[in-house]
C-alpha positions in Angstrom: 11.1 2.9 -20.0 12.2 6.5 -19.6 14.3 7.4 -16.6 12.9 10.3 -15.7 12.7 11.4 -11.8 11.4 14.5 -10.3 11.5 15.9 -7.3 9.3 18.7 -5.9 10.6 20.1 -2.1 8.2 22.6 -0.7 7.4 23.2 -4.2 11.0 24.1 -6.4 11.5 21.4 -8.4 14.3 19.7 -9.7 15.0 17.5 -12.3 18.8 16.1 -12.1 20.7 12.6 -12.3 20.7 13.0 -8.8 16.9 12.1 -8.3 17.4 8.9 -6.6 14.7 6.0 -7.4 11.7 6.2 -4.7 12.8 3.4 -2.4 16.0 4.8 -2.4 14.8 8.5 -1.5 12.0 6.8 1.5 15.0 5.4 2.9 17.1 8.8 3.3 13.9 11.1 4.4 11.8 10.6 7.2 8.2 10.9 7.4 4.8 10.1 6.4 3.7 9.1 2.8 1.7 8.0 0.4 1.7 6.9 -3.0 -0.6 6.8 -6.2 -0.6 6.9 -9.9 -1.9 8.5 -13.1 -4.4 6.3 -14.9 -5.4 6.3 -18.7 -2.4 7.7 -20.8 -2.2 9.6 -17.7 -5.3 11.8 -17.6 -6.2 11.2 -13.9 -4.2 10.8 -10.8 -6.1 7.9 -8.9 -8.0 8.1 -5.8 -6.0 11.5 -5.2 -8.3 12.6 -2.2 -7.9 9.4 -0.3 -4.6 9.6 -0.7 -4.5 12.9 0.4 -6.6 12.4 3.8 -4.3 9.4 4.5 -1.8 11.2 4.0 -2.7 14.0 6.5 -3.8 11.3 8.8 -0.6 9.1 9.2 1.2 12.6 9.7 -0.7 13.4 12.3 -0.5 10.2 14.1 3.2 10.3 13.7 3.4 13.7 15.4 1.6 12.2 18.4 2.7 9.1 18.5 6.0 8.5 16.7 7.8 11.7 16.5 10.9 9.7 15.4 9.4 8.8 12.8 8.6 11.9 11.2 11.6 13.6 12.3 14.7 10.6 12.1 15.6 8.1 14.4 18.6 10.1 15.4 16.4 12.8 16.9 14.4 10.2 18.8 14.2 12.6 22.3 11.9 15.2 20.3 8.6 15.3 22.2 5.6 14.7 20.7 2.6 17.3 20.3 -1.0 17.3 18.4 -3.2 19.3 17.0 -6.8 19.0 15.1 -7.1 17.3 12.3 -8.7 19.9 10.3 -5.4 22.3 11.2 -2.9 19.7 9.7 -5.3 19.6 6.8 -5.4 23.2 5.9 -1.2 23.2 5.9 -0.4 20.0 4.5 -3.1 19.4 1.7 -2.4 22.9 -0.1 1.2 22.5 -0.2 1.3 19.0 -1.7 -1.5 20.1 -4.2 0.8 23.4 -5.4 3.6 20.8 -5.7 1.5 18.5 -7.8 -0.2 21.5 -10.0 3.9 22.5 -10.2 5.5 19.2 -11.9 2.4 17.4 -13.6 2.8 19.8 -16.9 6.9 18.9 -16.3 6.9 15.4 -16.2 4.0 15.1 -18.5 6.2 16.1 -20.7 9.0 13.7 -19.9 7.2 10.2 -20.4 7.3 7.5 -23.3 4.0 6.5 -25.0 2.3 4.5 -22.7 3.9 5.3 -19.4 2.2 6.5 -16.2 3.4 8.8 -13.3 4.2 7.0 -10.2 3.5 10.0 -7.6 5.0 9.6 -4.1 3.7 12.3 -1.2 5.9 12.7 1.7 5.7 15.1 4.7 8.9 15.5 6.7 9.9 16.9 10.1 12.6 19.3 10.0 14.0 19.9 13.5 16.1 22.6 12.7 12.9 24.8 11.5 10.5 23.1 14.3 13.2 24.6 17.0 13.4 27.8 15.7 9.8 28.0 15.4 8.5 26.2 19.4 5.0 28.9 19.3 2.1 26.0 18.8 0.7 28.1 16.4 3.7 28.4 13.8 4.5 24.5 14.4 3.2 23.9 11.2 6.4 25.3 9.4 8.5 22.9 11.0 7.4 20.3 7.6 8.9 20.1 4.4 6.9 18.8 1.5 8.4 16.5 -0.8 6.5 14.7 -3.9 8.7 12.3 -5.8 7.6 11.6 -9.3 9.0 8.5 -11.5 7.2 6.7 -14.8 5.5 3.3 -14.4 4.3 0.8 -16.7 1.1 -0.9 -15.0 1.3 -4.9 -15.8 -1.4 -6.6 -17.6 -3.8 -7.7 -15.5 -4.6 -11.7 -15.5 -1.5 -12.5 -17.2 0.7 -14.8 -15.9 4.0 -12.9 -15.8 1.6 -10.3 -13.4 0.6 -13.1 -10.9 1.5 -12.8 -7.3 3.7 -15.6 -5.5 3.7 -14.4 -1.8 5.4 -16.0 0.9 4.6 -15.3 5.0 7.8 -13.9 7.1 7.8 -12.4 9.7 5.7 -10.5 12.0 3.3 -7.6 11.9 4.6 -4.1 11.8 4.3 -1.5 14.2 2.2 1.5 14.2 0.6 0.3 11.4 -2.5 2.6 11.1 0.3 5.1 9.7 2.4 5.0 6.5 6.2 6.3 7.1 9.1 5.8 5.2 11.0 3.8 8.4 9.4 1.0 7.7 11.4 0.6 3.7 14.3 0.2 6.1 12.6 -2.0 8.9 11.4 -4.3 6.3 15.0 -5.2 4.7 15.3 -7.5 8.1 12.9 -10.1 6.0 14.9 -10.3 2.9 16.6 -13.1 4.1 13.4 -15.0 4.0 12.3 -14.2 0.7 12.3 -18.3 -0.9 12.6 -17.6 -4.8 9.9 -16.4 -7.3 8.4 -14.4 -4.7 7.5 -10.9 -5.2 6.1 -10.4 -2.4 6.3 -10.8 1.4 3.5 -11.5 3.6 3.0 -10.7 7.6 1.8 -12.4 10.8 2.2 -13.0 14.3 1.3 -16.4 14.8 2.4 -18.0 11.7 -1.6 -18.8 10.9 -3.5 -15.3 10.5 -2.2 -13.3 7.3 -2.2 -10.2 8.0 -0.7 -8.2 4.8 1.5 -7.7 2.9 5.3 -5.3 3.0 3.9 -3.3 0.4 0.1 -4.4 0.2 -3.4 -5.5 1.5 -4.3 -9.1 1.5 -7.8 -10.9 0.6 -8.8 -14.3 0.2 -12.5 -15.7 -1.8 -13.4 -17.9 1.1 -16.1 -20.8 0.5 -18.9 -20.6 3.1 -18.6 -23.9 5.2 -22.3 -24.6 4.8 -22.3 -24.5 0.8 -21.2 -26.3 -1.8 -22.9 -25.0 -4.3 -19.6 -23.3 -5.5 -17.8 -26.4 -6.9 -21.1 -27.8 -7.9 -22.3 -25.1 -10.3 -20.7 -22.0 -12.5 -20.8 -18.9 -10.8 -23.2 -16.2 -11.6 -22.1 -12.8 -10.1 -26.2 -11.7 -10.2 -26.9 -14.5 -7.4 -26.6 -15.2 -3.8 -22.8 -16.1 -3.0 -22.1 -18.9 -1.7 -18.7 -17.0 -0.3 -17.4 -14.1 1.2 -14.5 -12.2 0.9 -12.1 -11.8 4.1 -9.5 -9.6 5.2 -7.1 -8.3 7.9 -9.3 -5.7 10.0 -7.3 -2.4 10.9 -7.9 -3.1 14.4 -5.4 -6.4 13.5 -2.5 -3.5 13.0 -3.2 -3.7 9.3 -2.1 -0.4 7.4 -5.2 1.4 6.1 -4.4 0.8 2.8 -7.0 3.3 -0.1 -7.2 0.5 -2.3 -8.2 -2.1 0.7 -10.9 0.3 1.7 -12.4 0.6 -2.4 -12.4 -3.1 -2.5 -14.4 -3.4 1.1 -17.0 -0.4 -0.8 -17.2 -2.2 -3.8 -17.6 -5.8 -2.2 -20.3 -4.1 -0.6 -21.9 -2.4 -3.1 -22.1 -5.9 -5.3 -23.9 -7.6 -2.6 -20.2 -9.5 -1.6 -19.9 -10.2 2.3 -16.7 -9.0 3.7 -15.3 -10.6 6.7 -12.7 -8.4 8.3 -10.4 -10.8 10.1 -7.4 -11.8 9.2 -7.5 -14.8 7.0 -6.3 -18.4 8.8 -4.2 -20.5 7.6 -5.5 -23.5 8.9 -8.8 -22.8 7.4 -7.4 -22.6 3.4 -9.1 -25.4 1.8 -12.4 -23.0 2.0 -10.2 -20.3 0.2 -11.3 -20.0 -3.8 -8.9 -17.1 -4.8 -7.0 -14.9 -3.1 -5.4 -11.4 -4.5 -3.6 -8.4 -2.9 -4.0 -4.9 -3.5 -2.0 -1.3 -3.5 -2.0 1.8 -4.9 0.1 1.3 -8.5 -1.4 -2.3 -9.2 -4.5 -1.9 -7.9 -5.5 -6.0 -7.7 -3.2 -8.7 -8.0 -4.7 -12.1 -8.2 -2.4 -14.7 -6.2 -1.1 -17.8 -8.0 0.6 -19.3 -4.7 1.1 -18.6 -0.8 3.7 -20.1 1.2 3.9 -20.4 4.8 6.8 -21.7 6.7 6.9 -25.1 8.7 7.3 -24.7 12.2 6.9 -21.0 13.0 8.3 -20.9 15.7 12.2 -19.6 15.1 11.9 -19.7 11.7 13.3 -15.9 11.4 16.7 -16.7 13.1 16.8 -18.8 9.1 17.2 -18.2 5.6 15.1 -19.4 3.5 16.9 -22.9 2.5 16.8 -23.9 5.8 12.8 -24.0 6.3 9.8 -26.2 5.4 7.5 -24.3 3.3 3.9 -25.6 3.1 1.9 -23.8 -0.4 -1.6 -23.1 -1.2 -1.6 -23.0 -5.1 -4.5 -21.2 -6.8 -5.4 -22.2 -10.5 -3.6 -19.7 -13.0 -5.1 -16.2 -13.6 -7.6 -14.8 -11.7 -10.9 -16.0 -10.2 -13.9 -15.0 -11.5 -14.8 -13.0 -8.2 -11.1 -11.4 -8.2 -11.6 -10.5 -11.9 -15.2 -8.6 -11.1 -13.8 -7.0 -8.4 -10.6 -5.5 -10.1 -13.1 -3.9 -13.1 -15.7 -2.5 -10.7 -12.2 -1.1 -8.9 -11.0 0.3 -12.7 -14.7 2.3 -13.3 -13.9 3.6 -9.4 -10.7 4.5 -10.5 -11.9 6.8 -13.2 -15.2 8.3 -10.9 -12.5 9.6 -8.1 -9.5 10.1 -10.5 -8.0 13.8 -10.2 -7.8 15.4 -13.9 -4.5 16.1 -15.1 
């Protein structure tokens, strides 16, 4: 895989050794962000206008809410403020588009056959500029723009190697209907829990409703109680289901992930009930499959969950020193998982943004 990095600020680019990897970069920038991909040999940028709402969104929310959060915890006594949506819209969408128009033809350039662009969005407070600019109406150019650009090689979906083992640790996070780069660093206080062969760690308050996931959205294929139809006969995706698929609601403190919403639309649109509340525990011998979702996978079919035994303390642990109880799925994906990720891929390609 090529190592090229990018890095667009308020539209110069640069290309040096000095580009740090994108985790590394979140941690060292405040803000809000968002992150999606090319698709296809890189053609399309996916679900680029989501992205780009969110992105506006969680900025916004951060101003009025969590200022320290868009502006560093060490300038945590700088007041808050708002303003309209559709004024953070008309400064922050133009600027990241002009970045984006900037570096695609760049780091086009720069990739190995078969690689996509990872493509990383973040708006910034700068104090400096924000104090020397206190009217309201020239608050907007207290912001800088950043767009980090890196390759990535999607996995193969359905293979083992790309199956997700998750593992429940900890509680759920703060502010949550906003994306901002504190929480990379606030989430490093669950490493500890991380049992091996996990890639991914999984969020809840009570040790029983799974919320999501440090770096994605989390579903499970539930049986209905009242059926058994399911185990009894193969599944036809043209007739009633004798399921539905559930997730975290926002109003849990779930992040409003894009890719959580286009599975909830395309549930919908194949005649799927979705249940949003946060799957239980307790209740997994109804669950079928489960999978988990983000913006540079897309859909991750679950091989395994683990969930720690008792709850209660468990984080003042390591790993070693905790009962884990698992819910192992059969390997690959589900049949419902697997029609869901290819009605996700043709969504993909209907709301891509041409490169």
């Amino acid at each position: 895989m090529s190592n090229c990095r990018y890095l667009v600020t308020n539209g110069v680019i640069s290309q040096t050794s000095d580009v740090p990897p994108v985790a590394s970069f979140l941690e060292t920038h405040p803000g809000a962000y968002t992150t999606s991909r090319t698709h296809g040999t890189a053609s399309h940028v996916l679900f680029w206008e989501r992205h780009l709402r969110r992105l506006v969104e969680s900025a916004r929310i951060l101003a009025e809410t969590k200022p320290e959060y868009l502006f560093g915890t060490e300038k945590a006594g700088i007041s808050s403020y708002s303003a309209s949506p559709s004024s953070w819209d008309s400064v922050v969408r133009p600027m990241v588009n002009n970045s984006l128009r900037n570096v695609l033809p760049v780091a086009l350039e720069g990739r190995n056959v078969g690689e996509e662009l990872a493509i990383t969005s973040l708006v910034s407070g700068n104090v400096k500029i924000r104090e020397e600019n206190r009217e309201k109406e020239r608050i907007f150019h207290a912001f800088d723009v950043y767009l980090h650009i890196g390759v990535y090689v999607p996995p193969v979906f359905g293979t083992k190697e790309s199956s997700a083992h998750l593992a429940v640790v900890g509680p759920g996070r703060d502010t949550a209907d906003a994306k901002f780069s504190e929480w990379v660093r606030l989430r490093k206080s669950l490493e500890n829990m991380r049992p091996p062969s996990t890639n991914e760690l999984m969020l809840s308050n009570d040790g029983d409703h799974i919320l999501e996931g440090c770096l994605t959205n989390f579903f499970v294929v539930r049986r209905k109680e009242n059926s058994d139809v399911l185990r009894k006969h193969p599944l036809y995706l043209d007739n009633e289901y004798p399921f539905e698929v559930q997730t975290a609601s926002i109003k849990d403190g779930v992040l409003p992930g894009v890719i959580r919403q286009v599975v909830v639309d395309v549930c919908l649109a194949m005649g799927i009930s979705v249940s949003e509340v946060a799957p239980s525990w307790s209740d997994r011998e109804f669950w079928e499959e489960a999978f988990i979702t983000n913006s540079l996978r897309l859909v991750q079919n679950v091989e395994t969950i683990r969930v720690p035994s008792p709850w209660e303390d468990f984080q003042q642990k390591t790993w070693k020193d905790v009962a884990w109880n698992e819910k192992r799925f059969k390997e690959g994906p589900g049949r419902i998982t697997e029609a869901i990720q290819r009605e996700v891929m043709k969504r993909s390609s209907l709301e891509g943004y041409p490169v």
